[in-house]
C-alpha positions in Angstrom: 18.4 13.5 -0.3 20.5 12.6 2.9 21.4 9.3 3.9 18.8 6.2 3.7 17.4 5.2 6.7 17.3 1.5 5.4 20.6 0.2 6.9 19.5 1.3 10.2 16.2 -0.7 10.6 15.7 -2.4 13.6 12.0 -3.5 13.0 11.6 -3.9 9.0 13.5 -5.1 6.5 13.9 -3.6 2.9 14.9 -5.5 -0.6 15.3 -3.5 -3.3 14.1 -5.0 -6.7 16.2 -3.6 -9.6 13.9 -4.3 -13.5 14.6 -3.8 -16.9 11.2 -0.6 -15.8 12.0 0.3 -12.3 12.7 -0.1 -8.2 9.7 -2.5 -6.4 10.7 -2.1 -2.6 9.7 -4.8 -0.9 9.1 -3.7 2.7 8.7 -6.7 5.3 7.3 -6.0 8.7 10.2 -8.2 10.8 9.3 -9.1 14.4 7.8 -12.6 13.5 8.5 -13.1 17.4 5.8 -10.9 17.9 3.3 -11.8 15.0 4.6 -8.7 13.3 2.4 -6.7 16.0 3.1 -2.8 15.5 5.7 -1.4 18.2 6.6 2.1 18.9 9.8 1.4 17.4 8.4 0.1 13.9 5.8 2.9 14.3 8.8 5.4 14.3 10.8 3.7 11.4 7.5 3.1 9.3 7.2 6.8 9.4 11.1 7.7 8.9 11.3 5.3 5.5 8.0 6.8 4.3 9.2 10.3 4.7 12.1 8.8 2.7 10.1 7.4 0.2 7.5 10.6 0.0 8.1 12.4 -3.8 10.7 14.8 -3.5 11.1 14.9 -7.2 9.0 17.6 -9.1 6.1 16.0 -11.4 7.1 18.7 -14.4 10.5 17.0 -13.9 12.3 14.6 -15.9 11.5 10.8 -14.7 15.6 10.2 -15.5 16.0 12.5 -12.3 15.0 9.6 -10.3 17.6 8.3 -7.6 18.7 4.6 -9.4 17.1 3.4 -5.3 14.0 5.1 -5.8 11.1 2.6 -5.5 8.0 2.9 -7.9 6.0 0.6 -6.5 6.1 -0.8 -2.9 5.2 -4.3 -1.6 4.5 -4.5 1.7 4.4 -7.8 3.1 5.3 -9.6 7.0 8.1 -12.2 8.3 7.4 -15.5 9.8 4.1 -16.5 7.9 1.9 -16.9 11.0 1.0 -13.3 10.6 0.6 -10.1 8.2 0.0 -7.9 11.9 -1.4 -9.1 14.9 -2.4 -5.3 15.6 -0.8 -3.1 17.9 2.0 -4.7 20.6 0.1 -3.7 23.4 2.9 -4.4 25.9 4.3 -0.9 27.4 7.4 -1.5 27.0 6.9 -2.0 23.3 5.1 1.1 22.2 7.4 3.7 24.0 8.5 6.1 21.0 11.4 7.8 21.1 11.8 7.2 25.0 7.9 8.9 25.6 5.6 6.7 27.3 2.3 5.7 25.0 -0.9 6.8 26.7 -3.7 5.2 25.5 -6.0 8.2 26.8 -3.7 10.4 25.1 -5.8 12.1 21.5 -2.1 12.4 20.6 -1.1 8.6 20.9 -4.1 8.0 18.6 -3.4 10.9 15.7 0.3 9.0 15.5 -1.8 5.9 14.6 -4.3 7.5 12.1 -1.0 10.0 10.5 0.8 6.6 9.3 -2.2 5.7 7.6 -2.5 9.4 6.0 1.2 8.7 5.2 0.4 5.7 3.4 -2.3 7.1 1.3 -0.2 10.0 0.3 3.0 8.2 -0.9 3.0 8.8 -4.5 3.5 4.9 -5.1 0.9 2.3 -5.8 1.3 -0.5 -2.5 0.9 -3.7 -2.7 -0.1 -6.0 0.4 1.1 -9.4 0.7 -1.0 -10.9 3.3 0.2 -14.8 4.7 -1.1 -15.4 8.2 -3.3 -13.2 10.5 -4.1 -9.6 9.5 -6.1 -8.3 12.7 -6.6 -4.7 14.0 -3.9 -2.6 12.9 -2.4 -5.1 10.7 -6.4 -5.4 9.2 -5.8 -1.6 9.0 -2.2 -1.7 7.1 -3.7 -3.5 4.7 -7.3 -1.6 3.8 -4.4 1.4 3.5 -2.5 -0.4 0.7 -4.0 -0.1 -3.0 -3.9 -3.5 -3.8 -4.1 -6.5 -1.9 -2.9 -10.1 -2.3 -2.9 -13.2 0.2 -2.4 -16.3 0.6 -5.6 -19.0 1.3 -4.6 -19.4 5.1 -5.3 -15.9 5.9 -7.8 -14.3 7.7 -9.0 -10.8 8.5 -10.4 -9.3 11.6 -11.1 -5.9 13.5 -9.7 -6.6 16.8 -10.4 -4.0 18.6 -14.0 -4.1 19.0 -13.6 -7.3 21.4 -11.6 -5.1 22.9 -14.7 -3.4 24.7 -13.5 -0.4 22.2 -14.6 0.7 18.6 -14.2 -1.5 15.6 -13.4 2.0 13.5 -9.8 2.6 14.3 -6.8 3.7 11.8 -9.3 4.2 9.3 -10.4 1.1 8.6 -14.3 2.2 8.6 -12.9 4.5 5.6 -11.7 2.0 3.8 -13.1 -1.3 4.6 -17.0 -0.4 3.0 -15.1 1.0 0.2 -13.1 -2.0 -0.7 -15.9 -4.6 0.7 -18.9 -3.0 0.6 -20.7 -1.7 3.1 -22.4 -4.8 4.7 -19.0 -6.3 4.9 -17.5 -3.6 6.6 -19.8 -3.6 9.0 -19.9 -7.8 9.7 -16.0 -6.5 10.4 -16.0 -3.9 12.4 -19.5 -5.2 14.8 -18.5 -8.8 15.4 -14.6 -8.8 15.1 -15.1 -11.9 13.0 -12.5 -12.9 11.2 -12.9 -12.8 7.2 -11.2 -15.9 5.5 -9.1 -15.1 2.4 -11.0 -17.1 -0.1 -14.5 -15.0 0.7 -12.3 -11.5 1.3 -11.2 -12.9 -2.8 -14.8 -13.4 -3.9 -15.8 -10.0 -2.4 -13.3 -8.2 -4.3 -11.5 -7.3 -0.9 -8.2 -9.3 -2.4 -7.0 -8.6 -6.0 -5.5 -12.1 -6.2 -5.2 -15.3 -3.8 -2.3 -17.6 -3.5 -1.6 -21.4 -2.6 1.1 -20.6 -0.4 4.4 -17.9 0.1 5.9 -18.7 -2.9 2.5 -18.1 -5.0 1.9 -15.0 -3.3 5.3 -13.6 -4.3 4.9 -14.5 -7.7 1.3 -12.6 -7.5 2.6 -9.5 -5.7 5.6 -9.0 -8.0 3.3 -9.8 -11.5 1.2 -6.9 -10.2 4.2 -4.7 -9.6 5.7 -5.5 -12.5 2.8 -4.6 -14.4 2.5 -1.4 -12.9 6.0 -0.5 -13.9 5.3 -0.7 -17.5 3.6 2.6 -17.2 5.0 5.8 -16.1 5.9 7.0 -12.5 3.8 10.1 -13.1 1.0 8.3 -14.6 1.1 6.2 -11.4 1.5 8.6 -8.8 -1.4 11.2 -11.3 -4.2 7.7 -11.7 -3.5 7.0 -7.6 -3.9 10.3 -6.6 -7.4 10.3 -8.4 -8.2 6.8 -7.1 -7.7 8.6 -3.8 -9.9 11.5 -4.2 -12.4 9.8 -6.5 -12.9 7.7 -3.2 -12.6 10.8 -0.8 -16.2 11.7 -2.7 -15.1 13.7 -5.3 -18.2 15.2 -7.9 -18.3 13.8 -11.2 -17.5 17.4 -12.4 -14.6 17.8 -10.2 -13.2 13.7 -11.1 -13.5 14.5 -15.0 -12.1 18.2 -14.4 -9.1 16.4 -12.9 -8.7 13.1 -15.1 -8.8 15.8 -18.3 -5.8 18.3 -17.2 -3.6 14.7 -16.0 -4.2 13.2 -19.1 -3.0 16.2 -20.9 -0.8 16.6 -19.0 0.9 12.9 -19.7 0.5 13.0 -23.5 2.9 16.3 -23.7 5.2 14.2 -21.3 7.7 12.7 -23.3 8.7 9.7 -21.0 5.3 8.5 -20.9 4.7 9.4 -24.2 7.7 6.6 -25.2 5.8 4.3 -23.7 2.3 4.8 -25.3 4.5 4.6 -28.5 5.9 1.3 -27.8 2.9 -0.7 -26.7 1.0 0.9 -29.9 4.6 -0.5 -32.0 4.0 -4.2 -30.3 -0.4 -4.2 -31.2 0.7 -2.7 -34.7 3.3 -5.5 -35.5 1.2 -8.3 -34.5 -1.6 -7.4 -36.5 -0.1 -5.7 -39.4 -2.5 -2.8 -39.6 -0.8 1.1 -39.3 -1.8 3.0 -35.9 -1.8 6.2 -34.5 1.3 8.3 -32.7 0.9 10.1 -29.5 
């Protein structure tokens, strides 16, 4: 690998979390000034530390290979507590990309919007969102991308664009939004552009965990991360690529086809073998009865 991009970052912060398991990189969206609204400029580093990030590292090869840097799990979260995103920074100025204008009736302006998304869902890390503030438009979108999504009470979510004389469907979000919560949901989103508060977005199953306040939601983010890291990187990166095409619309054939050979796969892996042996050591020691090796 060449040199990280991460010192360079204009837009987004990164802090790298080193545990006893792994690397959680927690990735901060930093133009509070702006409600965190996506600019050309974070648009172009967003896809830069992604490439970075993207798995390099062969899955037949040894997890040790691993760069000691190398996140397992990414948090994704926003500066300034007013807002997750406030959706795209739809001053001029702010979405030029590498000197180019952005056109709005440009197809190509849009696929860069869509590809970060696609980016997102590829990375062979679980993501995590932190949502404390606003999520609306593409920050809503950011969000539905992630895998797993916490947020504080005081946030809301909302499909912007729609009120925007445009479609509500943009960057995905009528992908992922009826699949995260449901389909009458998704479409109370992406028709009105109401905004969903965080405590209903929790009791529909759109959050995996709501917090009191910044402080709560960190602990919540990182005690999912955490957990994650207890298994291996190649079980993770093997169970989320599933997730992803189980949810693409995969057959039942096909899902169990593929679940059987990664499974395999894993228990002839002797990294994530070790670690099937030592949560079967800790049940077997508390209750005193013998237990199967892998």
């Amino acid at each position: 690998m060449g040199p990280s991009i991460v010192p360079s970052l204009k837009t987004l912060r990164v802090e790298l979390q080193h545990t006893q398991n792994g690397v959680i990189a927690w990735l901060t969206l930093d133009r509070p000034q702006a409600l965190n609204s996506l600019s050309g400029e974070m648009l172009r580093e967003l896809f830069l530390l992604f490439d970075e990030w993207s798995h390099p590292y062969s899955l037949l090869g040894a997890e040790a290979s691993l760069p000691k840097d190398f996140p397992r799990v990414i948090v994704l979260q926003a500066e300034g507590g007013r807002a997750f995103s406030s959706g795209i920074d739809m001053k001029a100025s702010a979405l030029s990309i590498g000197g180019e204008a952005w056109d709005y009736r440009d197809i190509r302006s849009q696929q860069l919007l869509s590809r970060l998304i696609e980016k997102m869902r590829a990375l062979p890390q679980p993501l995590v969102a932190a949502v404390d503030g606003i999520a609306a438009g593409a920050g809503l979108a950011l969000a539905l991308a992630c895998d797993l999504r916490v947020a504080t009470s005081a946030s809301s979510f909302s499909a912007a664009f729609v009120r925007l004389g445009l479609t509500g469907s943009d960057m995905a979000t009528s992908f992922f939004a009826p699949r995260v919560a449901g389909l009458g949901v998704a479409a109370e989103l992406l028709l009105t552009g109401r905004a969903l508060g965080a405590e209903r977005a929790f009791q529909l199953g759109m959050l995996n965990a709501l917090a009191a306040g910044p402080a709560e939601l960190r602990v919540e983010a990182e005690g999912l991360a955490k957990d994650m890291l207890l298994c291996s990187y190649k079980g993770l990166q093997l169970t989320k690529e599933q997730l992803n095409a189980a949810s693409d619309g995969m057959s039942l054939r096909a899902t169990v086809t593929a679940e059987n050979s990664h499974q395999i796969l894993l228990v002839n892996d002797p990294v994530a073998s070790k670690i099937g042996n030592d949560w079967l050591n800790k049940i077997a020691s508390k209750s005193g009865k013998p237990r199967p090796r892998l």
